[in-house]
DRENPA-3360 file (N, C-alpha, C; in nm, 2 decimals, always signed):
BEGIN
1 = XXXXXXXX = -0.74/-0.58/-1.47/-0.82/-0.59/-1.35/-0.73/-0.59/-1.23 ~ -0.63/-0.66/-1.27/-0.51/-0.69/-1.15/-0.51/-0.53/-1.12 ~ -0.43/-0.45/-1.22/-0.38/-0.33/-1.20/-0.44/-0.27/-1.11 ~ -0.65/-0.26/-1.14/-0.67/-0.15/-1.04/-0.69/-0.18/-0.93 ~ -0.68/-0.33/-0.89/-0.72/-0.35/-0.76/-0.57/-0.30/-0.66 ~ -0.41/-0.32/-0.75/-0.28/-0.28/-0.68/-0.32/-0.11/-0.68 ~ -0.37/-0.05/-0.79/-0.32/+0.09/-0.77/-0.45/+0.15/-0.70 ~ -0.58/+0.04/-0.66/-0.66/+0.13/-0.53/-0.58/+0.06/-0.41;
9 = XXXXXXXX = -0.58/-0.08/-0.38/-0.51/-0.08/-0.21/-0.36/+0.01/-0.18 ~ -0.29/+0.02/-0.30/-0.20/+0.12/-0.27/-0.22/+0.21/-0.24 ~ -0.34/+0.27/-0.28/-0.39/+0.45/-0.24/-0.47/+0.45/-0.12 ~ -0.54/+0.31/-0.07/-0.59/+0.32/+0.07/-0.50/+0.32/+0.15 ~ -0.38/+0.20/+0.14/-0.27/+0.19/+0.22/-0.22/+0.34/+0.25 ~ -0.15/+0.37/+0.15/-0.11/+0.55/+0.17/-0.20/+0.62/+0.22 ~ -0.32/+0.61/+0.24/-0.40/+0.72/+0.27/-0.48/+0.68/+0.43 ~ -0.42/+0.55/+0.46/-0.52/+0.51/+0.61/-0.45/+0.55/+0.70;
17 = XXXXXXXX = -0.48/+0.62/+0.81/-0.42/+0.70/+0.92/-0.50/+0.59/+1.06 ~ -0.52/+0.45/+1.05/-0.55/+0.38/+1.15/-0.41/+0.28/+1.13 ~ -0.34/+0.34/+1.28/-0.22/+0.23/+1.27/-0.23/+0.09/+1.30 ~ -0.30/+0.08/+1.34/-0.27/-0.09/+1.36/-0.36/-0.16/+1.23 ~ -0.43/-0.11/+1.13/-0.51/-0.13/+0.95/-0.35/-0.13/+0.91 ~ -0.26/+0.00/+0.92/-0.17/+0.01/+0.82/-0.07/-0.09/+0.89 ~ -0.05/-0.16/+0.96/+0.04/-0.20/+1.05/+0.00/-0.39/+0.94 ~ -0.13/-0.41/+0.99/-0.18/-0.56/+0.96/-0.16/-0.56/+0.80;
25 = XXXXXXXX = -0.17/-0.44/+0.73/-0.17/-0.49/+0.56/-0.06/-0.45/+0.49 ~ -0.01/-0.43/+0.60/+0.13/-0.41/+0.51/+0.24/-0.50/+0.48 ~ +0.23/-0.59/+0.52/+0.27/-0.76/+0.48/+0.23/-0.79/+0.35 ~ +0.04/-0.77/+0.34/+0.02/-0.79/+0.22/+0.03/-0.72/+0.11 ~ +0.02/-0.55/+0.13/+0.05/-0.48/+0.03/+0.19/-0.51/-0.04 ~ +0.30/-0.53/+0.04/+0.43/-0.61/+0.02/+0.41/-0.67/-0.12 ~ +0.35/-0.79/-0.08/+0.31/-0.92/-0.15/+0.25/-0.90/-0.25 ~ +0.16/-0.78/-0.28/+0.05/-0.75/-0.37/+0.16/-0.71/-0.49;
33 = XXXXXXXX = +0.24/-0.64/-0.42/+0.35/-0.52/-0.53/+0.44/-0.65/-0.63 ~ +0.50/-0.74/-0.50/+0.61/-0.82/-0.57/+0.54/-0.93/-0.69 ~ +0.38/-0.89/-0.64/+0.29/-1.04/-0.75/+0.30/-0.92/-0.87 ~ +0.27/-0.77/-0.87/+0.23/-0.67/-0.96/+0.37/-0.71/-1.01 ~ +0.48/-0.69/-0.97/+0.58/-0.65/-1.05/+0.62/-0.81/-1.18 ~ +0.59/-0.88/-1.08/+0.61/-1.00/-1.16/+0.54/-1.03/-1.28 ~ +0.46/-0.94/-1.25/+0.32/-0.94/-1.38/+0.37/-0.87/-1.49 ~ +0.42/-0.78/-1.43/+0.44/-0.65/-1.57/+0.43/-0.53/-1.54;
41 = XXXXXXXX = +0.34/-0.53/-1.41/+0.27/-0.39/-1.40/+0.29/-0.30/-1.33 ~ +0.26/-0.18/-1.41/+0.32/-0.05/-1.33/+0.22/-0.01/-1.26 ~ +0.31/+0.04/-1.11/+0.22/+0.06/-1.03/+0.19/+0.22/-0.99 ~ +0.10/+0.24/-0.96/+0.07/+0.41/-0.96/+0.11/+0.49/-0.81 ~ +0.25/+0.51/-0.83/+0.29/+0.56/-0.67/+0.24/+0.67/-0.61 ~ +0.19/+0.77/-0.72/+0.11/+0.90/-0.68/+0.03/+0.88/-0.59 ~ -0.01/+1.00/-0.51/-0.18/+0.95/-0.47/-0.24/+0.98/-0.54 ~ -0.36/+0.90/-0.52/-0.48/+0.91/-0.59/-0.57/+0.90/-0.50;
49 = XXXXXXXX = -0.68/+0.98/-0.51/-0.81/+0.96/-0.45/-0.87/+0.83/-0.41 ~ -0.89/+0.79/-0.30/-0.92/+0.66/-0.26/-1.10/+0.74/-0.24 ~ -1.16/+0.63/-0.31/-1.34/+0.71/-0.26/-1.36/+0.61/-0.12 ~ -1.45/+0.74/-0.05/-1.47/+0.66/+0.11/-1.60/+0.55/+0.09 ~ -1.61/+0.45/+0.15/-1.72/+0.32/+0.17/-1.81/+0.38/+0.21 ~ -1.92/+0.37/+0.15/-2.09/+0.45/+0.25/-2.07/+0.56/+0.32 ~ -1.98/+0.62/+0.30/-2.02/+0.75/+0.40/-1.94/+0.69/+0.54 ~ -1.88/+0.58/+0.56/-1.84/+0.55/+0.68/-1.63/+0.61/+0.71;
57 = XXXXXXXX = -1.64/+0.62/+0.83/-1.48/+0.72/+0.84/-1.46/+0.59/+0.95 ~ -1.32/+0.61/+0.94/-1.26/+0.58/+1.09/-1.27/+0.68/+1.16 ~ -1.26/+0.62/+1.28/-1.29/+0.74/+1.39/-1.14/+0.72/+1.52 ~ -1.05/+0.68/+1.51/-0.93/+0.68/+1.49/-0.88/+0.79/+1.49 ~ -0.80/+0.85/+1.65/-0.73/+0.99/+1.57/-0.59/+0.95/+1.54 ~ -0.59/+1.02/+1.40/-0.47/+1.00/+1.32/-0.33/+1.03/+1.41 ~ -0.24/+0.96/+1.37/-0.09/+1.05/+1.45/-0.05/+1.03/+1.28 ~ +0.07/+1.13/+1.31/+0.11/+1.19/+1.24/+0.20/+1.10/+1.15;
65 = XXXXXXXX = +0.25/+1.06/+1.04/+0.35/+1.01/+1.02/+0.51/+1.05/+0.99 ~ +0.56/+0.97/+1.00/+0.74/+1.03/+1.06/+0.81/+1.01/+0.96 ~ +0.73/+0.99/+0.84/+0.79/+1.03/+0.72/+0.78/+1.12/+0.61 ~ +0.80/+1.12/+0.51/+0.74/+1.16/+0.38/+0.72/+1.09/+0.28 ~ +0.62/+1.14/+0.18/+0.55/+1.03/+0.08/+0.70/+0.99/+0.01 ~ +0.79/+1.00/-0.03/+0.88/+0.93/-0.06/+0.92/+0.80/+0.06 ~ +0.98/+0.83/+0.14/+1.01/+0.75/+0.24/+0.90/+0.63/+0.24 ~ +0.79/+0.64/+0.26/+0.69/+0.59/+0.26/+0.72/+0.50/+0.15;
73 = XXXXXXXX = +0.75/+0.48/+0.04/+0.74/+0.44/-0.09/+0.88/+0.36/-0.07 ~ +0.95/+0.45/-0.05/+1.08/+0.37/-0.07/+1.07/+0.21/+0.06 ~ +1.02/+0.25/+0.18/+0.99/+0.14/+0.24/+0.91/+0.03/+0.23 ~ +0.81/+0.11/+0.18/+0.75/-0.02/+0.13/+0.80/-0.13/-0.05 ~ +0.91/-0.01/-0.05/+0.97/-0.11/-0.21/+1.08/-0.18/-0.16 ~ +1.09/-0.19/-0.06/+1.21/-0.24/+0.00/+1.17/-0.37/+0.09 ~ +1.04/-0.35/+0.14/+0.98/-0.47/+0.19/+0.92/-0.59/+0.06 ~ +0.90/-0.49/-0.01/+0.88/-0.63/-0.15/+0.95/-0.68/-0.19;
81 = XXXXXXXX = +1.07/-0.54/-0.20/+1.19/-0.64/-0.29/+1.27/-0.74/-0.15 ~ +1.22/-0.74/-0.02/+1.30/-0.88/+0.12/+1.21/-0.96/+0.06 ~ +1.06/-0.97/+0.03/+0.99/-1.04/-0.01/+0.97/-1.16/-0.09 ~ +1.05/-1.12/-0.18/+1.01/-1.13/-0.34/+1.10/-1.26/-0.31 ~ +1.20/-1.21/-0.27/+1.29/-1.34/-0.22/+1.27/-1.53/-0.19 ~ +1.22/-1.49/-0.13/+1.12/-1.52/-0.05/+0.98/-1.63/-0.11 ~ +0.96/-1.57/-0.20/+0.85/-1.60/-0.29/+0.87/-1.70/-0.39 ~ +0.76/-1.85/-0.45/+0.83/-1.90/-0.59/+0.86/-1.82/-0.71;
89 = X = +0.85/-1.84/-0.80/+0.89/-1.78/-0.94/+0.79/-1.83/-0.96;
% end
């Protein structure tokens, strides 16, 4: 159950184009990863289809991002692993 809730907020995270959404949860996706990894579990770095809430969008125009889905990934594995530190056992 853990699993799908990491490998859908990881695919909303990746896929939300409202910066100050991706700005606020990215502390906790951090946190989400370093509790997943502690667990055991693999997390699904691909995208995947995030399905939209009721028919509802942001209405937010997207800017672009200044990276690539790698980069993307590698930063946020890098904020888990300052994290994890951080964190009890």
């Amino acid at each position: 159950m853990f699993k799908a809730f990491v490998d859908a907020l990881l695919a909303w995270h990746r896929g939300t184009s409202h910066a100050v959404m991706a700005a606020l949860s990215e502390g906790f996706v951090a946190m989400v990863l370093v509790l997943a990894e502690r667990a055991g579990i693999e997390v699904k770095w691909q995208p995947t289809s995030f399905p939209g809430v009721g028919g509802l969008k942001d209405v937010q125009v997207p800017t672009a991002r200044d990276s690539s889905e790698a980069a993307w990934a590698a930063a946020l594995q890098q904020k888990s692993r300052d994290l994890s530190r951080f964190m009890a056992v």
